[in-house]
N, CA, C and O atoms as a CHARMM CRD file, in Angstrom:
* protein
*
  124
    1    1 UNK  N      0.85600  -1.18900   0.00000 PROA 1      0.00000
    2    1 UNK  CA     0.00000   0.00000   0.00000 PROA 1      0.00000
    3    1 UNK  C      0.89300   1.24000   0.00000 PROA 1      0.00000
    4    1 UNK  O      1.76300   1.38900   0.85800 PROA 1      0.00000
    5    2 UNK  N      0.70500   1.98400  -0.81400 PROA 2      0.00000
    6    2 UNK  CA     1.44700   3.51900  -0.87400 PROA 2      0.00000
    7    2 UNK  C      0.98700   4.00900  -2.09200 PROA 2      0.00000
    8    2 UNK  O     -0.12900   3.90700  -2.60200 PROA 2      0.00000
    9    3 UNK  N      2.54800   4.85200  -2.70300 PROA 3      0.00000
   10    3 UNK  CA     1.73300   5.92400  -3.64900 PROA 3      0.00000
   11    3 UNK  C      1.23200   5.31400  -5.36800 PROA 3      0.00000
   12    3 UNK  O      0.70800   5.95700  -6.27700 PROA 3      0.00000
   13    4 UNK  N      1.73100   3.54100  -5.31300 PROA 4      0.00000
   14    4 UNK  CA     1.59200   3.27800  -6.98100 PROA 4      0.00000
   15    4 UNK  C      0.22200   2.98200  -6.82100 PROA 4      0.00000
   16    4 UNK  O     -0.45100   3.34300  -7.78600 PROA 4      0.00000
   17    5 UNK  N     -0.57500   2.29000  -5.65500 PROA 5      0.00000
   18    5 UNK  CA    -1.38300   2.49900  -5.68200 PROA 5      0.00000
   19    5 UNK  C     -2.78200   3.87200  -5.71300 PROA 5      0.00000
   20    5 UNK  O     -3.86400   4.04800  -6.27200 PROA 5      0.00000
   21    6 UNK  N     -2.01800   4.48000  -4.87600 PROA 6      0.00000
   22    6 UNK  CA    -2.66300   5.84500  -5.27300 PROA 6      0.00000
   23    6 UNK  C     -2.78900   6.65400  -6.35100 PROA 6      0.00000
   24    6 UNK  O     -3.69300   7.44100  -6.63300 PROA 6      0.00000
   25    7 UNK  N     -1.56500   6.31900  -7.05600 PROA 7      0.00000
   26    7 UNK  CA    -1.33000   7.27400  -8.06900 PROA 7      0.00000
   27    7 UNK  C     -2.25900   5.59400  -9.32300 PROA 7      0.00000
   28    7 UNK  O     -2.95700   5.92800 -10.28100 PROA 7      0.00000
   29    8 UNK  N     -2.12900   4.68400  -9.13400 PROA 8      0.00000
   30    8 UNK  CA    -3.15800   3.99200 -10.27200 PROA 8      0.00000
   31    8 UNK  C     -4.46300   4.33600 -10.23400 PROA 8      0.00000
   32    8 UNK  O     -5.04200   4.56600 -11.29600 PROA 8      0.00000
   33    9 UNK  N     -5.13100   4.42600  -9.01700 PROA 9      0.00000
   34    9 UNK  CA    -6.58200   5.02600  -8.84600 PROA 9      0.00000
   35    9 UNK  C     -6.65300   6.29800  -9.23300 PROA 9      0.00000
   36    9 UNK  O     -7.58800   6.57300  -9.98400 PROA 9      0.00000
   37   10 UNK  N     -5.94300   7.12400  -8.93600 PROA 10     0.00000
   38   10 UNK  CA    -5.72600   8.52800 -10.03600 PROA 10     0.00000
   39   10 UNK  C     -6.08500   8.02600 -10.82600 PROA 10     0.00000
   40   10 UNK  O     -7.28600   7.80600 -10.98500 PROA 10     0.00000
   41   11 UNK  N     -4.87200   7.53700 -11.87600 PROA 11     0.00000
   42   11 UNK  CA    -5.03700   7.10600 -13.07100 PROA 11     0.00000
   43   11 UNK  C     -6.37500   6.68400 -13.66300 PROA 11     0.00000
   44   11 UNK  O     -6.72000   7.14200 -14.75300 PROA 11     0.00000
   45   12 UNK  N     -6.98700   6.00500 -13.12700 PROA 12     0.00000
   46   12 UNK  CA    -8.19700   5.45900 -13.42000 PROA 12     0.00000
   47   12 UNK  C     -9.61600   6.20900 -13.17400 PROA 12     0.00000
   48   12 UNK  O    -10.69100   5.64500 -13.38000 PROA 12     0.00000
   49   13 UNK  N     -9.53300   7.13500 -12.85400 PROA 13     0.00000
   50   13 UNK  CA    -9.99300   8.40100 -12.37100 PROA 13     0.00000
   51   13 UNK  C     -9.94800   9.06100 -13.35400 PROA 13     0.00000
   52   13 UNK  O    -11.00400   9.35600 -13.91300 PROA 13     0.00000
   53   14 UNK  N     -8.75200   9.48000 -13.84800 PROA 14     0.00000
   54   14 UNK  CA    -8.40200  10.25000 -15.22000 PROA 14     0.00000
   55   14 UNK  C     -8.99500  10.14000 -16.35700 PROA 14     0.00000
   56   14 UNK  O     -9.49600  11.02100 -17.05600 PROA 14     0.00000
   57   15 UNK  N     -8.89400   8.57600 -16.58400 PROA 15     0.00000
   58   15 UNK  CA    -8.97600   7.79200 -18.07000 PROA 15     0.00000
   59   15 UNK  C    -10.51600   7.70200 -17.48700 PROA 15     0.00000
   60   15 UNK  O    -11.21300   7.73900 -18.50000 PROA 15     0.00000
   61   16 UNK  N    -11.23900   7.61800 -16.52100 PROA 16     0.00000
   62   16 UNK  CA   -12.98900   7.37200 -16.84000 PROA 16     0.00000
   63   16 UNK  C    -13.46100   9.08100 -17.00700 PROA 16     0.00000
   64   16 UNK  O    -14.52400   9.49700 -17.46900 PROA 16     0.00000
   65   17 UNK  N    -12.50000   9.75300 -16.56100 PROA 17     0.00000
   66   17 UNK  CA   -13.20800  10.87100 -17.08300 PROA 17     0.00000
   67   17 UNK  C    -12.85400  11.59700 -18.60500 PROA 17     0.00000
   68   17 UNK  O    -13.15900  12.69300 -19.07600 PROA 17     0.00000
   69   18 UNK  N    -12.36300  10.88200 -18.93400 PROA 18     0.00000
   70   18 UNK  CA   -11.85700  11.51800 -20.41500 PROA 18     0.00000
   71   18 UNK  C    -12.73000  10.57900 -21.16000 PROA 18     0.00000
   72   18 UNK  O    -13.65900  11.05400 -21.81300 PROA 18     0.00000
   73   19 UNK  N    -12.50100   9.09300 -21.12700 PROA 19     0.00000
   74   19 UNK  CA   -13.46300   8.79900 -21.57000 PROA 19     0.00000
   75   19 UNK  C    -14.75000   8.85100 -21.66400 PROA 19     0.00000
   76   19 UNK  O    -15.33300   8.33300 -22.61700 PROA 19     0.00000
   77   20 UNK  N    -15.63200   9.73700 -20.30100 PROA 20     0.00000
   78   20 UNK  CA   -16.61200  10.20900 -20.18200 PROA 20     0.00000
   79   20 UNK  C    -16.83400  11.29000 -21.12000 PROA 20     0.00000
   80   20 UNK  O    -17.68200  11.44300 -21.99900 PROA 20     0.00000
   81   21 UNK  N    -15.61400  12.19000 -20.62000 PROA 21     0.00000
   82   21 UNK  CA   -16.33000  13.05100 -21.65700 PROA 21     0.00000
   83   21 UNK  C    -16.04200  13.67700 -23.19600 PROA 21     0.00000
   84   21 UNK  O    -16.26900  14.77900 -23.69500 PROA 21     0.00000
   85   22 UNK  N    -15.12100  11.80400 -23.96200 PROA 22     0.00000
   86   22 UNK  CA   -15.07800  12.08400 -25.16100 PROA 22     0.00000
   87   22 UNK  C    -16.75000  11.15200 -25.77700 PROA 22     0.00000
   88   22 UNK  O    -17.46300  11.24100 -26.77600 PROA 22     0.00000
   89   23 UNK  N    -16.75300  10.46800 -24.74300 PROA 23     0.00000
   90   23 UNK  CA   -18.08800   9.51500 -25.39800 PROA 23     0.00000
   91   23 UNK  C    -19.15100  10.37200 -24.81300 PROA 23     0.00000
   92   23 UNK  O    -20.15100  10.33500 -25.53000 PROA 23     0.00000
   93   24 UNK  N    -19.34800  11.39300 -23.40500 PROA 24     0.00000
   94   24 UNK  CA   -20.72700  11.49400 -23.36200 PROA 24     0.00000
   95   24 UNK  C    -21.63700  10.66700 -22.95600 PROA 24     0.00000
   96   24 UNK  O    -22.80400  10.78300 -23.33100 PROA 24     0.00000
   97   25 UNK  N    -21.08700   9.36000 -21.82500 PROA 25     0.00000
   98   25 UNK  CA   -21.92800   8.46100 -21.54800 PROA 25     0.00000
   99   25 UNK  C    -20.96100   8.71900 -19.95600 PROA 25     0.00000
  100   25 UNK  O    -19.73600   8.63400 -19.87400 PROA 25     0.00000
  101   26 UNK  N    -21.65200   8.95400 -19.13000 PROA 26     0.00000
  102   26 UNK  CA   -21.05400   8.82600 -17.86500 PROA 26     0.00000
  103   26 UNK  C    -21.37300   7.27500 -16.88100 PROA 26     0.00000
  104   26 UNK  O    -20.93700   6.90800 -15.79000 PROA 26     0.00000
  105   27 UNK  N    -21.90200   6.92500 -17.42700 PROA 27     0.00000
  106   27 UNK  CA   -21.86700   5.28000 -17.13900 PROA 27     0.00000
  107   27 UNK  C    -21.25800   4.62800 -17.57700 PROA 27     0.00000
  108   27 UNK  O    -21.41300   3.43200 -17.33200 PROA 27     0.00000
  109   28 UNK  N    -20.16300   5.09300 -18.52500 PROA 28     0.00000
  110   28 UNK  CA   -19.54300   3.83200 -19.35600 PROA 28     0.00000
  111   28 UNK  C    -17.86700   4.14000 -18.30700 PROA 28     0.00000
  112   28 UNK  O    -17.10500   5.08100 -18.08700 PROA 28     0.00000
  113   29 UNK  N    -18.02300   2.37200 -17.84800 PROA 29     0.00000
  114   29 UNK  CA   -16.87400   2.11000 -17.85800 PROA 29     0.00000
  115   29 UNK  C    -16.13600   0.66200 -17.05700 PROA 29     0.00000
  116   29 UNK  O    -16.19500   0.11200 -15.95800 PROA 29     0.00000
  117   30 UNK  N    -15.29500   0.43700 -18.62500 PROA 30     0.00000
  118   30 UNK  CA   -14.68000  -0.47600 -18.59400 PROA 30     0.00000
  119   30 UNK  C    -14.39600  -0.99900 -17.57600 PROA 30     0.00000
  120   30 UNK  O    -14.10200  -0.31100 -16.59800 PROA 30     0.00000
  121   31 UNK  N    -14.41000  -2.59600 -17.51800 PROA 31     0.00000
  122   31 UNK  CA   -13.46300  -2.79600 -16.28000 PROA 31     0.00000
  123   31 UNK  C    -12.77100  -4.33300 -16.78900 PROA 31     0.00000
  124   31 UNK  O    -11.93200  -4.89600 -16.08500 PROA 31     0.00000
């Protein structure tokens, strides 16, 4: 537990919101 984990949930944070808002579907997401 530390920051690669923190900083991956960032990450994943990031990428659902970009992908949110290049698609415009805020429910979509991958897993």
């Amino acid at each position: 537990m530390g920051e690669l984990e923190y900083l991956r949930d960032r990450s994943l944070l990031i990428i659902d919101f970009i992908l949110n808002k290049n698609v415009g579907n805020p429910k979509l997401r991958p897993v």
